[in-house]
N, C-alpha and C positions, 0 to 999 in steps of 0.2 A: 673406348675411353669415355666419362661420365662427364658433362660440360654443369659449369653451376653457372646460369645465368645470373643469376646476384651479383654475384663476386667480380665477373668477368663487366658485369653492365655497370661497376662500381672502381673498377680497375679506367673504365675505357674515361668515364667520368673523370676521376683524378689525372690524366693524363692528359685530358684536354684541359683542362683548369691549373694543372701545371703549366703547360702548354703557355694558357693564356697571361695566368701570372709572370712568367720571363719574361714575355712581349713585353708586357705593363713594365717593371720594371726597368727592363733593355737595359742589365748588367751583365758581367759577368760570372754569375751564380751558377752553379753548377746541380744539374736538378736533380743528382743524386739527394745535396744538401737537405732538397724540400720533403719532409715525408710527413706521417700521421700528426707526429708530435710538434713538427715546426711552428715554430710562432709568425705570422707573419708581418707582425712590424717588426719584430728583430732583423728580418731579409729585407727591411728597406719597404715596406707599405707603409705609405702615408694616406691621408684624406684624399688630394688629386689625385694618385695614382688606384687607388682603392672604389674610386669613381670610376674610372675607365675599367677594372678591372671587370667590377660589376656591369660595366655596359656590353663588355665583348662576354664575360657569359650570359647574357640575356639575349645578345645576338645568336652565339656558336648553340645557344641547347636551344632556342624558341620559346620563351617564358618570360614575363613581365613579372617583376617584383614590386611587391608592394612598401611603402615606409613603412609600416608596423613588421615586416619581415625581416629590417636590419638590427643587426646588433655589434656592439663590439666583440662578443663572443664568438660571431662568425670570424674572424678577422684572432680569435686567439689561437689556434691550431689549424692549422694545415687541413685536416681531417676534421674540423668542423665544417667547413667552408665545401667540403668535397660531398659531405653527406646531404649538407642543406640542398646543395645544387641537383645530388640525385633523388633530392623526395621531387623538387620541383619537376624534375625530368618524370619521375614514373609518376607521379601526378595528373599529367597528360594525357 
């Protein structure tokens, strides 16, 4: 069987940053709900909560982000926020 490390290293990413997101949140969403397309302040990100979130991925991957690196655009899709996290990860 042929493994794609991309994909799988991109899966494993969204699933922590899922992961992270419900914490932050601490509702009852169900993470099926969350995928590429999701908006994330429609699921309840606000500013406080959006702080934390960015703190525990900056904990769980090992990466400091910079304020020139935020955008609201992180924060429109689901699958923005997943990819930003994996350039910063294979950037290492």
């Amino acid at each position: 069987m042929a493994s794609h490390p991309p994909s799988t290293r991109r899966d494993d990413v969204a699933s922590t940053v899922k992961a992270c997101l419900l914490s932050v949140l601490g509702s009852n969403l169900s993470a099926e709900l969350i995928v590429d397309d999701t908006n994330l302040f429609d699921v309840g990100v606000d500013s406080m909560n959006m702080t934390e979130l960015l703190l525990q991925l900056e904990q769980r991957f090992g990466f400091t982000l910079a304020p020139e690196d935020l955008s609201a655009d992180l924060f429109m899709r689901f699958g923005n926020l997943v990819s930003f996290v994996a350039s910063h990860v294979s950037a290492q």
